[in-house]
DRENDO-1510 file (C-alpha; in Angstrom, 1 decimal, always signed):
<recs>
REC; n; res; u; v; w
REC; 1; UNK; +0.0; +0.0; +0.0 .
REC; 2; UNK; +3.1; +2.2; +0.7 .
REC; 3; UNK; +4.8; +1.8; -2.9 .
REC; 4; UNK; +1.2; +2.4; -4.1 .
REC; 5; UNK; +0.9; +5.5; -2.5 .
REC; 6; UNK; +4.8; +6.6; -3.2 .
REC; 7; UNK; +3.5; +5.8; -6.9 .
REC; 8; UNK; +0.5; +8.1; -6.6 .
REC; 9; UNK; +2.1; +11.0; -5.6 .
REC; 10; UNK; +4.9; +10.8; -8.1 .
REC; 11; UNK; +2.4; +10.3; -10.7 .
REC; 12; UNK; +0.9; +13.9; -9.2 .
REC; 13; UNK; +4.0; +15.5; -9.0 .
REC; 14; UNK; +4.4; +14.6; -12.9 .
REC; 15; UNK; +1.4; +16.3; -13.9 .
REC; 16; UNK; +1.5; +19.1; -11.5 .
REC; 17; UNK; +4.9; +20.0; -13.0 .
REC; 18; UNK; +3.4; +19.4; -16.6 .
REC; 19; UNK; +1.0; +22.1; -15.9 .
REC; 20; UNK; +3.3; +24.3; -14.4 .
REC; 21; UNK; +6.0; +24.5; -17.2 .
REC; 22; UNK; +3.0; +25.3; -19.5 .
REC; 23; UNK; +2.1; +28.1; -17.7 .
REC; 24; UNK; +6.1; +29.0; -17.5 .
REC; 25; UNK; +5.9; +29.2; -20.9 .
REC; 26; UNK; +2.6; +31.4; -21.8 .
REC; 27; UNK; +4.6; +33.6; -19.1 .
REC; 28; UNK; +8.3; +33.1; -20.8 .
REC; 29; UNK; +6.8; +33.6; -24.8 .
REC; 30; UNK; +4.9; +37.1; -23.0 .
REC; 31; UNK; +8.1; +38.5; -22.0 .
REC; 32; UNK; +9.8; +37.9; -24.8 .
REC; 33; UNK; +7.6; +39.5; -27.0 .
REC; 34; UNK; +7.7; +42.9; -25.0 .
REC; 35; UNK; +9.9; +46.0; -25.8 .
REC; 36; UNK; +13.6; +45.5; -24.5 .
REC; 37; UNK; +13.9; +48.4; -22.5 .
REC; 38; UNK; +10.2; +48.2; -20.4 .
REC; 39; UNK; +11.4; +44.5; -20.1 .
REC; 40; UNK; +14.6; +45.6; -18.5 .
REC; 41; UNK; +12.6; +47.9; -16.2 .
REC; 42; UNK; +10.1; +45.1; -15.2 .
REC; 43; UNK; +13.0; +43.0; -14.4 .
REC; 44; UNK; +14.9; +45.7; -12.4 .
REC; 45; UNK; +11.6; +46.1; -10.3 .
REC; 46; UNK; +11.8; +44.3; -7.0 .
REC; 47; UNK; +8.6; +42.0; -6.0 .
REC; 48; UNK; +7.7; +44.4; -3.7 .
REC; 49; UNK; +7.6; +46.8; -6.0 .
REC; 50; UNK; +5.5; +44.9; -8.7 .
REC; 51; UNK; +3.0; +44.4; -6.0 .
REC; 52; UNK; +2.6; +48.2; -5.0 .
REC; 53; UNK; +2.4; +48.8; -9.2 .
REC; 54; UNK; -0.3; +46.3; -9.1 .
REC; 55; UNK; -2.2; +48.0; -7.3 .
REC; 56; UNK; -2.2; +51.4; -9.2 .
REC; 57; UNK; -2.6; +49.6; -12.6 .
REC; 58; UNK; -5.7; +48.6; -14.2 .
REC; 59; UNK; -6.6; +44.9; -15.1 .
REC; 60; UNK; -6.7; +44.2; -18.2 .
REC; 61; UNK; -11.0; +43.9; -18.4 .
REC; 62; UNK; -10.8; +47.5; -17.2 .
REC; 63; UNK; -8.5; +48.3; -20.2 .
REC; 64; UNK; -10.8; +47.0; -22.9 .
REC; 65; UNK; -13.6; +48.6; -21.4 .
REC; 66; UNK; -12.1; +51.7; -21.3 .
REC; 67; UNK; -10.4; +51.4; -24.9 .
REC; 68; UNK; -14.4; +50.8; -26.0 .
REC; 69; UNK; -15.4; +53.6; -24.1 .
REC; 70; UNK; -12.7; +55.7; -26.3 .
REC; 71; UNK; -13.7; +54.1; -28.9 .
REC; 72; UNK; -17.3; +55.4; -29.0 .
REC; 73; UNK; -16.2; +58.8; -27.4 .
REC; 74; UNK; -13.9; +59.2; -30.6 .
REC; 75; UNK; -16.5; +57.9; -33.2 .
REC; 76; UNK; -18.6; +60.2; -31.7 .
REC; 77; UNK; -16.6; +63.2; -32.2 .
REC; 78; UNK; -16.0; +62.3; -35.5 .
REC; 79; UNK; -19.5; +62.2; -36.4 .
REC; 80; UNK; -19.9; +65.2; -35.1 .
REC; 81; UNK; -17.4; +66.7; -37.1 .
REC; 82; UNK; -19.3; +64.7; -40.4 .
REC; 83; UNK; -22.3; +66.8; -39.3 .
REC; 84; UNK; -20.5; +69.9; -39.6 .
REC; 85; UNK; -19.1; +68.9; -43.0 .
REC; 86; UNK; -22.4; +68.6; -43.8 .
REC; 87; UNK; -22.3; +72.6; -43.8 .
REC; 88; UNK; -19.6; +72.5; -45.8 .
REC; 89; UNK; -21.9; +70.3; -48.6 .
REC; 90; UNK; -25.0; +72.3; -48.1 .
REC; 91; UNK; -23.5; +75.5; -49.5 .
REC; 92; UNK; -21.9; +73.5; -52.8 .
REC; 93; UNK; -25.6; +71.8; -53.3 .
REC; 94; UNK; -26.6; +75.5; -53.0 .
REC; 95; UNK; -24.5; +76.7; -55.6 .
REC; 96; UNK; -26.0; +77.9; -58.8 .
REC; 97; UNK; -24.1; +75.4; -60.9 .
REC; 98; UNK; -24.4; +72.6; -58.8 .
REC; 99; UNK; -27.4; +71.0; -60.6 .
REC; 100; UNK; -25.8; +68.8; -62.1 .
REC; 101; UNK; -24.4; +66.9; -59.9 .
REC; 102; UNK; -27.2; +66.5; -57.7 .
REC; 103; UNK; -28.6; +62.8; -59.2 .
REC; 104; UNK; -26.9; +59.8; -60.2 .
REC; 105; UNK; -25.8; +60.4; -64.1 .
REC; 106; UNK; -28.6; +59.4; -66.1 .
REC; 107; UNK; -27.0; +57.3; -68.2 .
REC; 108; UNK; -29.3; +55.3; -70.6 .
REC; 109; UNK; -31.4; +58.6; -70.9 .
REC; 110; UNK; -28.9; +60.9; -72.4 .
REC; 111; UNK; -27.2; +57.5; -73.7 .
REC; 112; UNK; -24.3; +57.7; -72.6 .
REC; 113; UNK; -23.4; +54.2; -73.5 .
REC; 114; UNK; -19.5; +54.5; -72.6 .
REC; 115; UNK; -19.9; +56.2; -69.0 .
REC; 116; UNK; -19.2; +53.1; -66.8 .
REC; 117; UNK; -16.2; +52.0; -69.1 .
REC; 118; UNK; -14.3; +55.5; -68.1 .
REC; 119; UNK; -15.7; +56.1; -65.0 .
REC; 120; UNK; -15.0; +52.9; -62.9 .
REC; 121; UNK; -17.3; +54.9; -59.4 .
REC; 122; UNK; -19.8; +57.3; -59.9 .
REC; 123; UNK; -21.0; +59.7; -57.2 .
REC; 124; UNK; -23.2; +62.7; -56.8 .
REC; 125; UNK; -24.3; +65.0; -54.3 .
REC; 126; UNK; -27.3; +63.0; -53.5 .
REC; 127; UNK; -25.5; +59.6; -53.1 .
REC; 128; UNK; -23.5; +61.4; -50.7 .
REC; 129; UNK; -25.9; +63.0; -48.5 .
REC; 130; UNK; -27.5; +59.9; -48.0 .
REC; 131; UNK; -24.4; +57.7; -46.8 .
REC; 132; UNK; -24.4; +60.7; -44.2 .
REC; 133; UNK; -27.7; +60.0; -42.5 .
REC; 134; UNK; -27.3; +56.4; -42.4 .
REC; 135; UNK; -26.7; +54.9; -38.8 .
REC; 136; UNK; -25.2; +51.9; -37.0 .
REC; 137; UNK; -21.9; +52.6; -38.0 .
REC; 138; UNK; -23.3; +51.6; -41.9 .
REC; 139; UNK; -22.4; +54.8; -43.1 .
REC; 140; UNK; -19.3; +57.1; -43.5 .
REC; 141; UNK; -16.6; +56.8; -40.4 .
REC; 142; UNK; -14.8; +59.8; -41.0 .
REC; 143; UNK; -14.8; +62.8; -42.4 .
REC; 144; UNK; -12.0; +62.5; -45.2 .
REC; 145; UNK; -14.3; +59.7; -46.7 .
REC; 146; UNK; -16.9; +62.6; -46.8 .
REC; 147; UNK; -14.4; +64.6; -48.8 .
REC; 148; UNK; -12.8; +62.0; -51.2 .
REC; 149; UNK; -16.5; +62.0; -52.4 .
REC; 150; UNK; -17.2; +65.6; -53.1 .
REC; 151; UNK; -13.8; +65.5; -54.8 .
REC; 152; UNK; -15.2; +62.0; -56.9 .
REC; 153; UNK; -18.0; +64.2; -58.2 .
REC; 154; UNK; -16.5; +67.3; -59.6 .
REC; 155; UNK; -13.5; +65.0; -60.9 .
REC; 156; UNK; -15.6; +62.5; -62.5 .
REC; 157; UNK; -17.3; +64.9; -64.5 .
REC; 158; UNK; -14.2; +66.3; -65.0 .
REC; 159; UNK; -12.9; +63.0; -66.7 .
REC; 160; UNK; -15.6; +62.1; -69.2 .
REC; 161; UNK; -16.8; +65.3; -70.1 .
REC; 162; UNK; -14.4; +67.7; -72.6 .
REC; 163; UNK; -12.7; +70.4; -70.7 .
REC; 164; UNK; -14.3; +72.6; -72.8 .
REC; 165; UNK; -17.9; +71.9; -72.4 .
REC; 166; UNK; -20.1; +73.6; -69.7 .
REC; 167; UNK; -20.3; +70.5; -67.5 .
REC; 168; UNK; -16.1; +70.2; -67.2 .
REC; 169; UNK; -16.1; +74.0; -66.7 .
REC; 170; UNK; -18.8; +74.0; -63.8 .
REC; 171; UNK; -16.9; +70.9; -62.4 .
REC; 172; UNK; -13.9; +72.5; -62.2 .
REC; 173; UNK; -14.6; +76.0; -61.0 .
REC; 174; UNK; -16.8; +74.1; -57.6 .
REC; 175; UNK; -13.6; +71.6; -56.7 .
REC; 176; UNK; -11.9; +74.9; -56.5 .
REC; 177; UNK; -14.8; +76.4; -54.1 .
REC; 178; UNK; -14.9; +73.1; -52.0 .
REC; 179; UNK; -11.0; +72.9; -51.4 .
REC; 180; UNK; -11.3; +76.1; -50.4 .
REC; 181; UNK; -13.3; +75.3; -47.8 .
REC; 182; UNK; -11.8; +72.2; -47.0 .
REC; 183; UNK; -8.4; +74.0; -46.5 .
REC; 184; UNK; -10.4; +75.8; -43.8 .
REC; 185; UNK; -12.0; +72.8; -42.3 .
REC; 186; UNK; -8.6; +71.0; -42.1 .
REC; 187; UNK; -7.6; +72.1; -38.8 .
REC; 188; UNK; -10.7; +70.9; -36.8 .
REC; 189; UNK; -9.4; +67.1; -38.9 .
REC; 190; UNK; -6.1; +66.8; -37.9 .
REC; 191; UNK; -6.5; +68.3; -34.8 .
REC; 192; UNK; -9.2; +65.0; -34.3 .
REC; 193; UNK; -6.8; +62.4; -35.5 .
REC; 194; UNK; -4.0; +64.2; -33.9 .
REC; 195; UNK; -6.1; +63.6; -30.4 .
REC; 196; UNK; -7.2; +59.8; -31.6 .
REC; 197; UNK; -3.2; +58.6; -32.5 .
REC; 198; UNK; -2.5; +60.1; -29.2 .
REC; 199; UNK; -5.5; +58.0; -27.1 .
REC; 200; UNK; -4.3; +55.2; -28.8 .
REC; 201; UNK; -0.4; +55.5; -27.9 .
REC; 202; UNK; -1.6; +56.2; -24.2 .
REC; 203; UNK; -4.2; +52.9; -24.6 .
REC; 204; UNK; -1.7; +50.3; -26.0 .
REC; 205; UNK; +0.9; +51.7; -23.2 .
REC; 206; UNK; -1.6; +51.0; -20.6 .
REC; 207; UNK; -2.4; +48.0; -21.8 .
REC; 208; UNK; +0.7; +46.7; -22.2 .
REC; 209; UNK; +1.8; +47.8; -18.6 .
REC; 210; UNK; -1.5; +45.9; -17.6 .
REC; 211; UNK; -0.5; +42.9; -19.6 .
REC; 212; UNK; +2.9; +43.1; -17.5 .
REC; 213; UNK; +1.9; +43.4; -14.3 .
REC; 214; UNK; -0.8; +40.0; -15.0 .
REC; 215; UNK; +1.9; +38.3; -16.4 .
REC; 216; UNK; +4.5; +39.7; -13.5 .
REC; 217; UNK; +1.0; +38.2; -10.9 .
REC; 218; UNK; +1.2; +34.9; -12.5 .
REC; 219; UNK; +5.4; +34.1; -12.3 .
REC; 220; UNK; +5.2; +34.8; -8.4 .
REC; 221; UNK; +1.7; +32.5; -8.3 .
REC; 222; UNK; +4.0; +30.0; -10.6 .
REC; 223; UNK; +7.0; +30.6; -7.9 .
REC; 224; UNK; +5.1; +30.1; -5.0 .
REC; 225; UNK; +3.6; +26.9; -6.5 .
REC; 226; UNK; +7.1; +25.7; -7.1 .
REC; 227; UNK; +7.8; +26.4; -3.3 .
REC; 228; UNK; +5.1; +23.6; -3.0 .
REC; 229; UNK; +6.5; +21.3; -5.2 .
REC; 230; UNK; +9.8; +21.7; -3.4 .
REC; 231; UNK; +7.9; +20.9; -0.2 .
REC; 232; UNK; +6.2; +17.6; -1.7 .
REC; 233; UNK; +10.1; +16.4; -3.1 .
REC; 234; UNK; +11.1; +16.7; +0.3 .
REC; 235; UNK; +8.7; +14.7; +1.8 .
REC; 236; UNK; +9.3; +11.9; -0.6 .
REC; 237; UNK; +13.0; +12.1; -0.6 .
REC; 238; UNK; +12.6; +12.0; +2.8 .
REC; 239; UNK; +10.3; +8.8; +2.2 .
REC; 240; UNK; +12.5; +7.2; -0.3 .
REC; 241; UNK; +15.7; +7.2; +2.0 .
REC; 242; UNK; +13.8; +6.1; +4.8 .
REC; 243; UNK; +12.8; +3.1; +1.7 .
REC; 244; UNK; +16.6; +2.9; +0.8 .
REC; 245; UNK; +18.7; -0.8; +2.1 .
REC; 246; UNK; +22.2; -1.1; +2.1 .
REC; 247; UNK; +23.6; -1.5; -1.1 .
REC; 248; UNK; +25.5; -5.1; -1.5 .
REC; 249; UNK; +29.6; -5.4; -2.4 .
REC; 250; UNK; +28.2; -7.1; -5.7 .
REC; 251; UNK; +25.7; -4.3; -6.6 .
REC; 252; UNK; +28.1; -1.7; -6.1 .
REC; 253; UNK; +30.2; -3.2; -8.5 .
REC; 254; UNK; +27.8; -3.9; -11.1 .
REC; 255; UNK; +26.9; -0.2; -10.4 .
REC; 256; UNK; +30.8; +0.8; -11.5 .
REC; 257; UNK; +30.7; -1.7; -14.6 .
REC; 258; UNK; +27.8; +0.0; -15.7 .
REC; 259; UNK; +28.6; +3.1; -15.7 .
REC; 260; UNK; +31.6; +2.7; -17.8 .
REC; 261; UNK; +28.9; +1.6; -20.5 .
REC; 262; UNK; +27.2; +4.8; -20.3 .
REC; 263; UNK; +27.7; +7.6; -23.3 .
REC; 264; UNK; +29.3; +10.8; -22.7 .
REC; 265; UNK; +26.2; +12.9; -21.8 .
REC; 266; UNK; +24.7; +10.2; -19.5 .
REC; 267; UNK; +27.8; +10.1; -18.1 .
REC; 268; UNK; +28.2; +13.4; -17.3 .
REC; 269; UNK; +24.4; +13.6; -15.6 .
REC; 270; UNK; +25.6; +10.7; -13.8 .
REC; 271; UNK; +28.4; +12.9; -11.9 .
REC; 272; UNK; +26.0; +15.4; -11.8 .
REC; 273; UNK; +23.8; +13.5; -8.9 .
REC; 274; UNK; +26.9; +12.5; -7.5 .
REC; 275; UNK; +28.5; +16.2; -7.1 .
REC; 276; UNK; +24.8; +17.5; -6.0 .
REC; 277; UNK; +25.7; +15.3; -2.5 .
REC; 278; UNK; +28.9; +16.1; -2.5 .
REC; 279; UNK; +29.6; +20.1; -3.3 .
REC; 280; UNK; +33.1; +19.3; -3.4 .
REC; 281; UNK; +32.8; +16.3; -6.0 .
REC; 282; UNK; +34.3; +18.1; -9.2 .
REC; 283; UNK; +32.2; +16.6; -11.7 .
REC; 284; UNK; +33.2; +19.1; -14.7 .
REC; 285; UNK; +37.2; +18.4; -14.2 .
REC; 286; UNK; +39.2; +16.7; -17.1 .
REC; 287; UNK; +40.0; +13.9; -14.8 .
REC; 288; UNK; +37.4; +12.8; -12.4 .
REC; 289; UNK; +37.5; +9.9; -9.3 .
REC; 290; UNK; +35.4; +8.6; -8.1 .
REC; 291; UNK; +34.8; +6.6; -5.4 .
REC; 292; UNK; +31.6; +4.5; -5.2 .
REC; 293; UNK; +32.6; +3.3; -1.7 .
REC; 294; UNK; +32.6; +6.7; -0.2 .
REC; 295; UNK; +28.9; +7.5; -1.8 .
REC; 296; UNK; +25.9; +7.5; +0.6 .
REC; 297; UNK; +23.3; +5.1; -0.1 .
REC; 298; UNK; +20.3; +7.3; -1.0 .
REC; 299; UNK; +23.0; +8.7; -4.0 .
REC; 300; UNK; +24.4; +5.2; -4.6 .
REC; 301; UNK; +20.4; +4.0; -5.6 .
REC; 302; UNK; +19.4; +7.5; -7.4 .
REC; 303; UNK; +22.8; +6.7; -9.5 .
REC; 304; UNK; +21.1; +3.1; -9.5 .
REC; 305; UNK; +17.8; +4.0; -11.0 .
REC; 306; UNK; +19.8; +6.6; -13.6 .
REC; 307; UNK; +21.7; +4.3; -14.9 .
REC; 308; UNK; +19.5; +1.6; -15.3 .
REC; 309; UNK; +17.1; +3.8; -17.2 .
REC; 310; UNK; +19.7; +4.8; -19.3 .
REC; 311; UNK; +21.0; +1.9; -20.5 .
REC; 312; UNK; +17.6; +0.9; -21.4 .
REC; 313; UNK; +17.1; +3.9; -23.5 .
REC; 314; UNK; +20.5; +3.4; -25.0 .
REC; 315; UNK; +19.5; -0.4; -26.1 .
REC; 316; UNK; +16.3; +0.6; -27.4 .
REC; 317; UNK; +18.0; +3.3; -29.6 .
REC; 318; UNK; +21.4; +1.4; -30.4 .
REC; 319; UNK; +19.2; +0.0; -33.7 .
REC; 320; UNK; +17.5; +3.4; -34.9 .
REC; 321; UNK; +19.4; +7.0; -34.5 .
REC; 322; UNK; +17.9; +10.1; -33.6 .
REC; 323; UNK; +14.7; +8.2; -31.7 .
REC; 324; UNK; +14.0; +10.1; -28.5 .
REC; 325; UNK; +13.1; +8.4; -24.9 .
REC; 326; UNK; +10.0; +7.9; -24.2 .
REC; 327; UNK; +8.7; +11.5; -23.0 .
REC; 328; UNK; +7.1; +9.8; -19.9 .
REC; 329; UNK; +10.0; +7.7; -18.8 .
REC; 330; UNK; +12.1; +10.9; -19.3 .
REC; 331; UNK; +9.7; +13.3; -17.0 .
REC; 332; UNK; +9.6; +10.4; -14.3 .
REC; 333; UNK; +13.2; +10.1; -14.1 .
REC; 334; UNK; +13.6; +13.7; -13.9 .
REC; 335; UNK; +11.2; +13.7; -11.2 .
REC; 336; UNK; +13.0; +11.4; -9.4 .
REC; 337; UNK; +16.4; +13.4; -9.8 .
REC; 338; UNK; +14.7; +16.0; -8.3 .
REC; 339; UNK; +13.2; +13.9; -5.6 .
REC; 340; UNK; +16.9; +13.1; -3.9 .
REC; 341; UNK; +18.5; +16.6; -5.3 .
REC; 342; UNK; +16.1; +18.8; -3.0 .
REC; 343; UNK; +18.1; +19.1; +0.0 .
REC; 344; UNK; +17.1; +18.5; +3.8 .
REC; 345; UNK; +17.4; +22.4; +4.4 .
REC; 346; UNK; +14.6; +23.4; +1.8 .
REC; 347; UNK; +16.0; +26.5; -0.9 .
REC; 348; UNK; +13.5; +28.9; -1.8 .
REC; 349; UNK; +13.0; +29.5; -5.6 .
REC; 350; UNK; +12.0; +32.9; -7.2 .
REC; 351; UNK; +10.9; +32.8; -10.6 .
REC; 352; UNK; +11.8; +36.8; -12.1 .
</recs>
């Protein structure tokens, strides 16, 4: 019942650490994606610190709220500024040669059979003035649509009528009127758009800043759910030691055969465990000794399990290259490294 317990909470462990590097890396791929410098600020920010900020910055539901809110606000000036456009239009319709521009081109009646092969969109003041009363957001967003328009009409006429009959003539002296007018209308436009760029620069810098500080929230959450993994790989280091018997002359000896056979890199992990008991093991040095006598048993049996499992990876893949272990086997193992690496005196961990 013990080893089937032992076996349950390793299995836990293995999907509680699952979940937690996926989080690690919605939060890594987030911070890597951010502008250098206001990543180098976040990181010079104590926790302290991002705490205090969190509580002066919006979430990120209050942002898009308020970004719709500025939205409308903004679409709201700018159909106000459409309405007084419309004054503008009003005086051109008013105009004693503005007649006739004021319906759709009759086309078939004056039979004009060539109109829609030179003019590829036709417009006229009427056309217009209606796309200006429609609501819903259906008709024109801004006010330089408006204008591009009035301009369509005069130069459309302009196009497929001879520059020197009446119609060209009349088309030409009212574009001259309306840019006039628009020249004086300008300001009132920019001075919108200017304000809107400027909203939006401020918006995406607050939202950014809330993005931070969610993503900031969630690698302390992910830290102090580390802590508790750390916690739990105590308490079954603890258990497997307690599990451990002595290790006999023979198996100790198998254990040094075996790992001569292992490659380079498992080799290498191998003195890792070794060197994690012993902080004054050099396992990186040219020529290393070791001693399997001297080893206690708890590293003797991690060193054990490792190389048994890695020899059994290595046989499997000895007949096909480049095949990878098994993704479960490999996550258990590491587990159980990290079972026997957390030491008695528990280190706290800080993800930044």
């Amino acid at each position: 019942m013990e080893s089937f317990n032992f076996k349950n909470r390793v299995d836990e462990l293995v999907s509680k650490v699952d979940q937690l590097e996926q989080k690690g890396q919605v939060i890594g791929s987030f911070f890597s994606s951010v502008n250098k410098k206001q990543n180098d600020v976040l990181k010079g920010n104590s926790t302290t610190k991002d705490k205090d900020k969190e509580k002066h910055v919006p979430s990120v539901k209050k942002q898009l709220l308020d970004a719709s809110r500025r939205d409308a606000a903004a679409q709201k000036r700018m159909q106000d500024l459409i309405r007084q456009f419309g004054t503008i239009l009003r005086q051109m319709t008013q105009h004693k040669w503005a007649w006739p521009f004021m319906q759709p081109v009759d086309v078939e009646g004056l039979g004009l059979n060539d109109y829609y092969e030179v003019i590829d969109k036709p417009m006229d003041f009427n056309t217009i003035k209606n796309q200006m009363e429609l609501q819903d957001g259906i008709g024109y967003k801004h006010v330089r649509e408006v204008c591009a328009d009035v301009r369509l009409v005069f130069k459309n006429a302009m196009k497929y009528n001879d520059e020197r009959s009446d119609v060209h003539v009349m088309a030409k002296t009212l574009l001259e009127k309306f840019e006039e007018k628009w020249l004086q209308f300008l300001p009132k436009v920019t001075e919108e758009e200017t304000r809107r760029e400027e909203e939006e620069a401020e918006a995406q810098l607050a939202m950014q800043i809330a993005q931070e500080a969610a993503h900031a929230k969630m690698a302390r959450d992910l830290s102090n759910e580390l802590d508790e993994i750390d916690a739990h790989l105590e308490e079954l280091r603890e258990m497997v030691v307690k599990r451990c018997r002595k290790m006999s002359s023979a198996e100790k000896r198998n254990l040094g055969i075996d790992l001569a056979r292992l490659s380079a890199e498992d080799l290498s992990r191998a003195l890792d465990i070794v060197a994690q008991a012993n902080p004054s093991f050099q396992a990186n040095a040219d020529e290393v000794e070791l001693d399997i006598n001297a080893q206690s048993e708890s590293t003797l049996w991690r060193l054990n399990f490792f190389v048994r499992d890695a020899l059994e990876v290595q046989s499997k893949n000895s007949g096909s290259m480049g095949v990878d272990e098994n993704p479960n086997n490999k996550r258990k193992r590491e587990l159980c490294d990290a079972i026997a690496k957390v030491s008695k005196k528990k280190k706290s961990k800080k993800l930044i």
